[in-house]
SEBA-764640 format. One record per residue (C-alpha): x, y, z; residue number from 1. Coordinates in steps of 0.25 Angstrom, whole numbers, plus 5000, padded with zeros to 4 digits. Layout:
<recs>
px/py/pz/num
X/Y/Z/NUM
...
</recs>
This chain:
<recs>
px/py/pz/num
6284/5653/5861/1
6284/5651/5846/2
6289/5662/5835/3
6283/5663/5823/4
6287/5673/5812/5
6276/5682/5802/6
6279/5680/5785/7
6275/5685/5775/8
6272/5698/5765/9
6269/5713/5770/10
6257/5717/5775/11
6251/5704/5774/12
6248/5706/5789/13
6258/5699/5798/14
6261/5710/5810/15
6244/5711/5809/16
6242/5696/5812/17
6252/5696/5823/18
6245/5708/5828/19
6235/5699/5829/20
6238/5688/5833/21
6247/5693/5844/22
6240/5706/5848/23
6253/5713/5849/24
6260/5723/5837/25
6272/5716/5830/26
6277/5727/5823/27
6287/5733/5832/28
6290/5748/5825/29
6283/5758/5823/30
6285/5762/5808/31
6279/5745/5806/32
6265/5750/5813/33
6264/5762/5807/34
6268/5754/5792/35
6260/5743/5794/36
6271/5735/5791/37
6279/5727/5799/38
6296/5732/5797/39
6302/5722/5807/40
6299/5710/5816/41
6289/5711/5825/42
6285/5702/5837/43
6273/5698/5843/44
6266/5685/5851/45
6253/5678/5855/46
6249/5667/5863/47
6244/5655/5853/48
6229/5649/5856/49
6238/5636/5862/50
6247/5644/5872/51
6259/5646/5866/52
6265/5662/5861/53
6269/5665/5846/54
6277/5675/5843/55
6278/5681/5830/56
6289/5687/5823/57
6281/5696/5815/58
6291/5699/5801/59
6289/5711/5789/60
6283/5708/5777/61
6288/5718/5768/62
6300/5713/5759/63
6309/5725/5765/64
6308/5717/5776/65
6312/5705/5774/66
6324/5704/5781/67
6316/5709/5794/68
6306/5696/5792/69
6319/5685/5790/70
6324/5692/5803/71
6310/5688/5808/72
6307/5676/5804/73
6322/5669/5804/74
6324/5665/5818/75
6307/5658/5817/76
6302/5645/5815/77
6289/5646/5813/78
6281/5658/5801/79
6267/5664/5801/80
6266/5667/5784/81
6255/5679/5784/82
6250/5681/5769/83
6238/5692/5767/84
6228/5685/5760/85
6222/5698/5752/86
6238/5699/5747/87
6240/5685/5747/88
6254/5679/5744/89
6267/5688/5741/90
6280/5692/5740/91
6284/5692/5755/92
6275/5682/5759/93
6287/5674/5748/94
6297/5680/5753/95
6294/5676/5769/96
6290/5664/5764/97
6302/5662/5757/98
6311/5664/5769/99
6303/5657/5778/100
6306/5646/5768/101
6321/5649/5766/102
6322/5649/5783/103
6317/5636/5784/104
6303/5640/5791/105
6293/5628/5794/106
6281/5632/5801/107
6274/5642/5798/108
6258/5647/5796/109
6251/5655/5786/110
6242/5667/5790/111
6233/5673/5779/112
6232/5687/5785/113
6220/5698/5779/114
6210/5686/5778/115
6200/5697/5780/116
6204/5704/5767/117
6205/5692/5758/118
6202/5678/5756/119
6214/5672/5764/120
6213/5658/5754/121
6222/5663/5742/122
6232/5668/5751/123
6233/5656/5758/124
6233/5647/5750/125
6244/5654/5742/126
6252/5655/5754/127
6251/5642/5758/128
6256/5636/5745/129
6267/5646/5746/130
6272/5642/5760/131
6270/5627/5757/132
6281/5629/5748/133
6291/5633/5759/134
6297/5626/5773/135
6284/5632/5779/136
6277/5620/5771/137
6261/5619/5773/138
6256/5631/5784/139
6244/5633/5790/140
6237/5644/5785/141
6227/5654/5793/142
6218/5666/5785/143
6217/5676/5796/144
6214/5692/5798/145
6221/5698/5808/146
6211/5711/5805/147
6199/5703/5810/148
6205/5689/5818/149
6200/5681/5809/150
6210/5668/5808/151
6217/5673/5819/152
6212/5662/5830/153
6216/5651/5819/154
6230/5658/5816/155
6232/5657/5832/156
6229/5644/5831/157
6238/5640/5817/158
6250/5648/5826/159
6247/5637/5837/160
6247/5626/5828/161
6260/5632/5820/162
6269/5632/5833/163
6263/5619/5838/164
6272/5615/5827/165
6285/5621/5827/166
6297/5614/5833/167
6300/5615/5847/168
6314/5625/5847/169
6326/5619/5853/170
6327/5623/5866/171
6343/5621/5867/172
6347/5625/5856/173
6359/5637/5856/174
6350/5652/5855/175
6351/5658/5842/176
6343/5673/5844/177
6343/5681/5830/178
6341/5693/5833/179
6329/5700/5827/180
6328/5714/5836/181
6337/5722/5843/182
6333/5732/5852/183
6336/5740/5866/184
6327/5741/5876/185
6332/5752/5887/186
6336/5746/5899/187
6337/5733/5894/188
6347/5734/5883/189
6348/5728/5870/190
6336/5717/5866/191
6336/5708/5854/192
6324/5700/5850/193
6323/5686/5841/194
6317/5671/5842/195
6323/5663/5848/196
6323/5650/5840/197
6330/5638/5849/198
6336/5640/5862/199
6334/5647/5875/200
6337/5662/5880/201
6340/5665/5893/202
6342/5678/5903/203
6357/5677/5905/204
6362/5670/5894/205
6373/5674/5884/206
6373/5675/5871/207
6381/5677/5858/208
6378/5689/5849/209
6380/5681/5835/210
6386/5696/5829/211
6397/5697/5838/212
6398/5685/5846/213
6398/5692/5860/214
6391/5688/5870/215
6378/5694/5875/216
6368/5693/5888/217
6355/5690/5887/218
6351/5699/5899/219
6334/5696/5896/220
6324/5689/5888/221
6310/5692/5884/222
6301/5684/5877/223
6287/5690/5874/224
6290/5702/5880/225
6292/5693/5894/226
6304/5692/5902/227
6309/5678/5902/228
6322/5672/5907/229
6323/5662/5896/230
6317/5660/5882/231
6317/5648/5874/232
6315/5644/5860/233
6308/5649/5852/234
6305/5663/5855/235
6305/5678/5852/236
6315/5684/5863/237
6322/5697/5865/238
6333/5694/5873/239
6339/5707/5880/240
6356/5707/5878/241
6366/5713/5890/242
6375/5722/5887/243
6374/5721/5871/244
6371/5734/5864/245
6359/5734/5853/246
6368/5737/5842/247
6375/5725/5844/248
6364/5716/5841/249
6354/5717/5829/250
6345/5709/5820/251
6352/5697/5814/252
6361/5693/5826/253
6360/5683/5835/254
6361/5679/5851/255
6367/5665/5851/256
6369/5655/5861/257
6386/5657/5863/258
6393/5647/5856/259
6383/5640/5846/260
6383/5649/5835/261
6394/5652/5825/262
6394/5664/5816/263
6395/5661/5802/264
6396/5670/5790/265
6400/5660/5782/266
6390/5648/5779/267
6384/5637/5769/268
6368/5634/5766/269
6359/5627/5758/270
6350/5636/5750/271
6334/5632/5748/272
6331/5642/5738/273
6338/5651/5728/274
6350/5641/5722/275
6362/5645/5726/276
6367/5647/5713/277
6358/5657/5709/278
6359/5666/5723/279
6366/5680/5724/280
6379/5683/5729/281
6373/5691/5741/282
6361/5686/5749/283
6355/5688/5763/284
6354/5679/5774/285
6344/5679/5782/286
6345/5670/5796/287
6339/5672/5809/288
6335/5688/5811/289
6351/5690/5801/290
6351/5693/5789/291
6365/5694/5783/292
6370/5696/5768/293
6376/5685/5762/294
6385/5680/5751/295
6381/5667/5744/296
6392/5657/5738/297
6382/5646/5730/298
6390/5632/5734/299
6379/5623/5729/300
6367/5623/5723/301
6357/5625/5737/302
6371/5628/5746/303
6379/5641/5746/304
6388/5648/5758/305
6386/5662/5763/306
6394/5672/5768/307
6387/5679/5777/308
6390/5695/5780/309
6391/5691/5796/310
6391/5680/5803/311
6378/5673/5809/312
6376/5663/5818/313
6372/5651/5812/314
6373/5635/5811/315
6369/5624/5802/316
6356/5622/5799/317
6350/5636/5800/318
6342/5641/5791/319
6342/5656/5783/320
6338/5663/5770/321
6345/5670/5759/322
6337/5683/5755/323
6342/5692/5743/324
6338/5705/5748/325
6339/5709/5736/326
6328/5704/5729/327
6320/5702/5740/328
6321/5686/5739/329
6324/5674/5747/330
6335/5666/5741/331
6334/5653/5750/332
6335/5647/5764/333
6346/5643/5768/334
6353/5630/5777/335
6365/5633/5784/336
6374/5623/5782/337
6387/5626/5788/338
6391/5639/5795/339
6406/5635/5796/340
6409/5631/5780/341
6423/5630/5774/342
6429/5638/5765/343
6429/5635/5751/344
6443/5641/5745/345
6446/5629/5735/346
6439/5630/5722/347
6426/5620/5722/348
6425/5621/5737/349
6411/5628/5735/350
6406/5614/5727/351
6411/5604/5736/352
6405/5614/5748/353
6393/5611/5741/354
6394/5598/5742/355
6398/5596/5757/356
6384/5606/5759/357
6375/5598/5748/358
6376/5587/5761/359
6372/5597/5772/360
6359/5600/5775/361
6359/5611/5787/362
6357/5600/5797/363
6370/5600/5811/364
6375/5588/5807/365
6389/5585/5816/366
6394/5573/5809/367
6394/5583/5796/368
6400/5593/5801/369
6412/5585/5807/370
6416/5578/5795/371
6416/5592/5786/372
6421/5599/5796/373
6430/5588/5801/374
6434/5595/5815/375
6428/5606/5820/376
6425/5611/5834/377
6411/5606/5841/378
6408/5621/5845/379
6408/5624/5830/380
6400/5614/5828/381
6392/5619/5838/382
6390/5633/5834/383
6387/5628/5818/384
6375/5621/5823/385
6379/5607/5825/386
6378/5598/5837/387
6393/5596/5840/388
6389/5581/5847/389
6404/5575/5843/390
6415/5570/5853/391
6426/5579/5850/392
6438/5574/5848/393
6446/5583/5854/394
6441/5598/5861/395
6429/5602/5856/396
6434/5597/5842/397
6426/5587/5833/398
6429/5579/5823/399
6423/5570/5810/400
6427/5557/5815/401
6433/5554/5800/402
6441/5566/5800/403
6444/5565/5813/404
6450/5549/5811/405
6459/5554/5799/406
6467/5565/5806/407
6471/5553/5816/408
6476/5546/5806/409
6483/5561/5800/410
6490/5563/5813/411
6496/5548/5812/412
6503/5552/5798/413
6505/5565/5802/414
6514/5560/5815/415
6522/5551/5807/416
6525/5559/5796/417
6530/5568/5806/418
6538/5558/5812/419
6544/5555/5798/420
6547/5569/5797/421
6554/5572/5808/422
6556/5559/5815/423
6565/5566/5829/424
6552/5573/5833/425
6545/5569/5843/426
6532/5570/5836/427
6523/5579/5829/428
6518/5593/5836/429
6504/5592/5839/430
6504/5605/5829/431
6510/5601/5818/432
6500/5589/5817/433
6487/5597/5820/434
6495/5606/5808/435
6495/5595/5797/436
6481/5589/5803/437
6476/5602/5800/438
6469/5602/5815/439
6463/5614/5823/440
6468/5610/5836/441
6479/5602/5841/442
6469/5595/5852/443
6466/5589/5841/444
6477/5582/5836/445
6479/5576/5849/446
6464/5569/5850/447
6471/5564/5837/448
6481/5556/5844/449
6480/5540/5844/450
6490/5530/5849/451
6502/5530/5843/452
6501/5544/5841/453
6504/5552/5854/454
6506/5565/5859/455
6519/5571/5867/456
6523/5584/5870/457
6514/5591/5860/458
6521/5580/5848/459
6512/5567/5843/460
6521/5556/5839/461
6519/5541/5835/462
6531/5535/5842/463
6535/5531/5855/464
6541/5541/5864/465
6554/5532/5865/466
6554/5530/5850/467
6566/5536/5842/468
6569/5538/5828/469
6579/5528/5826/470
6592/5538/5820/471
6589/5544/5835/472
6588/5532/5840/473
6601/5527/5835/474
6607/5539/5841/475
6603/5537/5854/476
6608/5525/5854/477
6622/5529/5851/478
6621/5538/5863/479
6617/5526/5872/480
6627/5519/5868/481
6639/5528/5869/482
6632/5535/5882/483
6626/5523/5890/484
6638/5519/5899/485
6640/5536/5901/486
6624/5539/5904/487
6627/5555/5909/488
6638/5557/5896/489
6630/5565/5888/490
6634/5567/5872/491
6641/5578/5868/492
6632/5585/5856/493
6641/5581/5845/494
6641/5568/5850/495
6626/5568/5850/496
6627/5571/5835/497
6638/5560/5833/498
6625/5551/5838/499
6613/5559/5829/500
6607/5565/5841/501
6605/5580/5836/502
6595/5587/5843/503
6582/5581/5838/504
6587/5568/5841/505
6589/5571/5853/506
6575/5577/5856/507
6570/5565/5851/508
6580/5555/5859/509
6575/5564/5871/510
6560/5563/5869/511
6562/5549/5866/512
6567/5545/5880/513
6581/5542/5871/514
6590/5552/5877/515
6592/5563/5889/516
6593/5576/5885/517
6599/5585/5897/518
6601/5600/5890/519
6603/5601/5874/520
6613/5591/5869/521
6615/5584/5882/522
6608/5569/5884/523
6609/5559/5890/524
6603/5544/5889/525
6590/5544/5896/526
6593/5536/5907/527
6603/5546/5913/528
6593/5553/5924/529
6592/5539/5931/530
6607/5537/5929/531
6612/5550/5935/532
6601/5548/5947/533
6606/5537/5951/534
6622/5542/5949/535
6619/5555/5958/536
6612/5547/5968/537
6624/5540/5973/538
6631/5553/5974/539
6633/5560/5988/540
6620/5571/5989/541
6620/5580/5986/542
6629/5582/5974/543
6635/5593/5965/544
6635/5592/5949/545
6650/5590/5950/546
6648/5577/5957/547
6637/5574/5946/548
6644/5575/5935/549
6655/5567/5943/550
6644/5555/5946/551
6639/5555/5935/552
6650/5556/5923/553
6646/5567/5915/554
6648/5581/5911/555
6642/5595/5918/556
6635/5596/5903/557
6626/5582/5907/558
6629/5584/5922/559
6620/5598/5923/560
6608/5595/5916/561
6609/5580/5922/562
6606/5586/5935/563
6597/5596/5931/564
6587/5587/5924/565
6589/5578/5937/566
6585/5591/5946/567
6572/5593/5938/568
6569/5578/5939/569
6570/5578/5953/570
6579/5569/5954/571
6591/5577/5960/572
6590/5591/5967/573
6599/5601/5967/574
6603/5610/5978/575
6605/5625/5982/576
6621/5621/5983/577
6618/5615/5968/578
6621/5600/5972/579
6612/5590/5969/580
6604/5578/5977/581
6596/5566/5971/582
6583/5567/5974/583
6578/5554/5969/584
6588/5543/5969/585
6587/5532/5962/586
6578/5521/5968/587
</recs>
């Protein structure tokens, strides 16, 4: 299936063609047949001389319903510009033409309606030179009356020709449905209807309603008024939803495939049209079947950011228009350029934004994005619309391989100016480093580490384990001294002072391997274990603590917790009577 959507001024005769080119009535209300004037979108199809089914998307032309026609023609990649040569060119054939201009439209097909009532040339010729002008380019133009058939075999024939020529949609593409209807249909529930542009629907999926997020239930599809269990790119599709009420979905929302869009109400785009200089403050943007207001900040002369009244689902690259509804005017087409930008706090942020966007050019571009943003997660990346292909480096996390090389070598300086600042600890906190790195993740100051740098017990340090800072190392040495003949003597605290060992030495003697600590201010020199294994060994098993102490020189305040360390190593035991056997005796 191809879609292609009506353009152009009131009552030129759009819904009258596609009446009869189709056979079928596009105008879905009543108060549209009884006017003679088309309100809404209408819908209709027909099978081409070559085989294949256009549907139309059949838009109002009257300019109090513009808003309707956007809704319309947005989501299509392909026009049918209908001018009515005994009226000739005007106001809303500009007007449709402008935003099928401003959304970026490349293929289209003129159809000079009422050629029984007038000579179709002027018309023509006028239109052509006025589309020429836009994206549309050079068009095939057809005079045809749908009163009498005249033209009508030919404009079959165009039709087959234009969607010989549109690009194939891409078939794995993330769906993205805007929403153009919302109906119930009793017994079935609630029913949206819109073209599918890239992408494939099936029975059973789940979706993302953009508005709230929530998920939703594809419980069937039709296409053509057919059942089908799937439906692939491109095509019109309503798509019934389980368990979702209708006043919970409208036009200008969005199903989405979960997980590949963000919602944005904050965004920069390049601006073909109106400068930004001279646009109004307020401004309506038209995307897909949405329509939101708009507030324009003018950053450069063609780039300006938008603050959108909600959010939409949006990435880089896609294309929209600005409308003043005011003055009935199309102010410009706009790129998206970024959907997540900065903030600009600092005075001249805005013209250095509009530098950074006078290099963008709306196209996903990874290497890019990873050196402006500098880390960002790929899923981000993801659901802004550019191919997250990069090797994390840590988690899901990817980086711009310069920035990425510079905080290695901030983490080196950042750990030994810790370790100047305060050389007992036994490194710095994986925290305070992702702190003054000013990282999102401690993951990622881990994938930092490089050799010498290590990581232990949640600290990264620079030195060896066993490696003292030399006023402790002093101090230890004092100890060894005066202690090594009297291993299981353990300093009184004062004594410990005498020496320079106040708390925080010690915690560093002890993680250093320098020193045994047994219970607060009680330690002993690191080979003590062995030693009092050995002693205990040659004692009659089992033994109480007094015989112990006895053995082994020393005081109930080392004696205790000696033997308690020695139970939870497992090298003694300890009985119900509370005497003790080694378990393990030296070999």
């Amino acid at each position: 299936m191809w879609v292609v959507a009506t353009a152009g001024h009131v009552d030129h005769g759009k819904s009258t063609l596609v009446r009869a080119l189709t056979g079928m009535e596009p105008d879905r209300w009543a108060e549209e047949r009884r006017r003679g004037m088309t309100i809404d979108l209408g819908f209709a199809w027909t099978t081409l001389p070559a085989g294949g089914t256009v549907a139309f998307v059949d838009v109002p032309g009257h300019e109090r319903f513009v808003p309707n026609m956007l809704a319309g023609v947005g989501p299509v990649p392909a026009a049918l510009v209908v001018v009515g040569a005994d009226e000739g060119w005007m106001p809303q054939s500009a007007e449709h033409l402008a935003a099928l201009d401003a959304l970026g439209v490349s293929h289209g097909l003129l159809a000079v309606t009422r050629a029984d009532l007038a000579d179709p040339g002027p018309a023509l010729a006028r239109a052509r030179e006025e589309i020429a002008a836009t994206s549309l380019g050079a068009v095939e133009a057809v005079p045809v009356s749908a009163v009498t058939g005249a033209g009508l075999p030919e404009l079959r024939a165009a039709l087959d020709r234009l969607v010989a020529r549109l690009p194939d949609p891409a078939a794995d593409a993330p769906v993205r449905l805007w929403v153009d209807r919302s109906f119930t249909v009793r017994g079935s529930g609630t029913v949206v209807t819109g073209t599918l542009g890239a992408g494939r629907l099936r029975v059973g999926d789940t979706l993302e309603l953009a508005a709230t997020g929530e998920p939703v239930r594809v419980r069937g599809l039709h296409a053509l008024n057919t059942a089908r269990a799937e439906v692939g790119a491109v095509a019109r599709v309503a798509v019934n939803l389980r368990g979702l009420p209708r006043d919970r979905v409208a036009r200008g929302d969005a199903l989405l495939s979960p997980g590949r869009f963000r919602g944005t109400d904050l965004l920069d785009v390049r601006l073909a049209g109106d400068p930004a200089a001279d646009l109004p403050p307020t401004l309506t943007l038209h995307v897909g079947s949405a329509a939101v207001p708009a507030r324009v900040r003018p950053l450069g002369p063609d780039t300006v950011r938008l603050r959108l009244a909600r959010p939409l689902p949006l990435v880089i690259g896609d294309r929209a228009l600005l409308r003043d509804p005011g003055r009935h005017h199309v102010s410009g087409g706009v790129t998206v350029l970024d959907v997540d930008p900065p903030p600009l706090r600092r005075r001249g942020a805005a013209a250095a934004r509009a530098i950074v966007l006078a290099g963008l050019d709306g196209r996903p571009d990874l290497a890019g994005e990873l050196r402006r943003r500098r880390l960002v997660r790929a899923g981000e990346l993801t659901r802004m619309g550019v191919p997250a292909t990069a090797a994390p480096v840590a988690g899901d996390w990817l980086a711009d391989p310069d920035h990425w090389r510079e905080l290695g070598r901030r983490l080196t300086e950042e750990v030994a100016r810790y370790a100047r600042e305060q050389p007992l600890a036994a490194g710095v906190p994986v925290d305070v480093l992702r702190h003054r790195l000013d990282l999102p993740d401690r993951a990622l100051v881990e994938a930092l580490l490089r050799p010498p740098l290590r990581l232990r017990a949640g600290r990264v340090t620079a030195t060896a384990a066993d490696t003292l800072p030399e006023p402790v190392a002093r101090a230890v040495a004092r100890v060894r001294a005066e202690y090594g003949d009297r291993p299981f003597q353990a300093p009184e605290t004062h004594r410990l002072a005498d020496f320079g060992l106040g708390p925080r030495e010690i915690g560093a003697a002890v993680r250093a391997g320098a020193l045994l600590k047994l219970a607060d201010n009680v330690v002993l020199l690191p080979g003590a274990l062995d030693d009092a294994v050995r002693v205990l060994a040659g004692l009659s098993q089992p033994f109480t603590l007094s015989a112990a102490r006895q053995a082994l020189d020393t005081t109930r305040r080392v004696a205790v917790p000696l033997l308690e360390l020695l139970d939870r190593r497992g090298a003694t035991r300890r009985l119900p009577d509370d005497a003790r056997e080694v378990v393990h005796p030296p070999g």
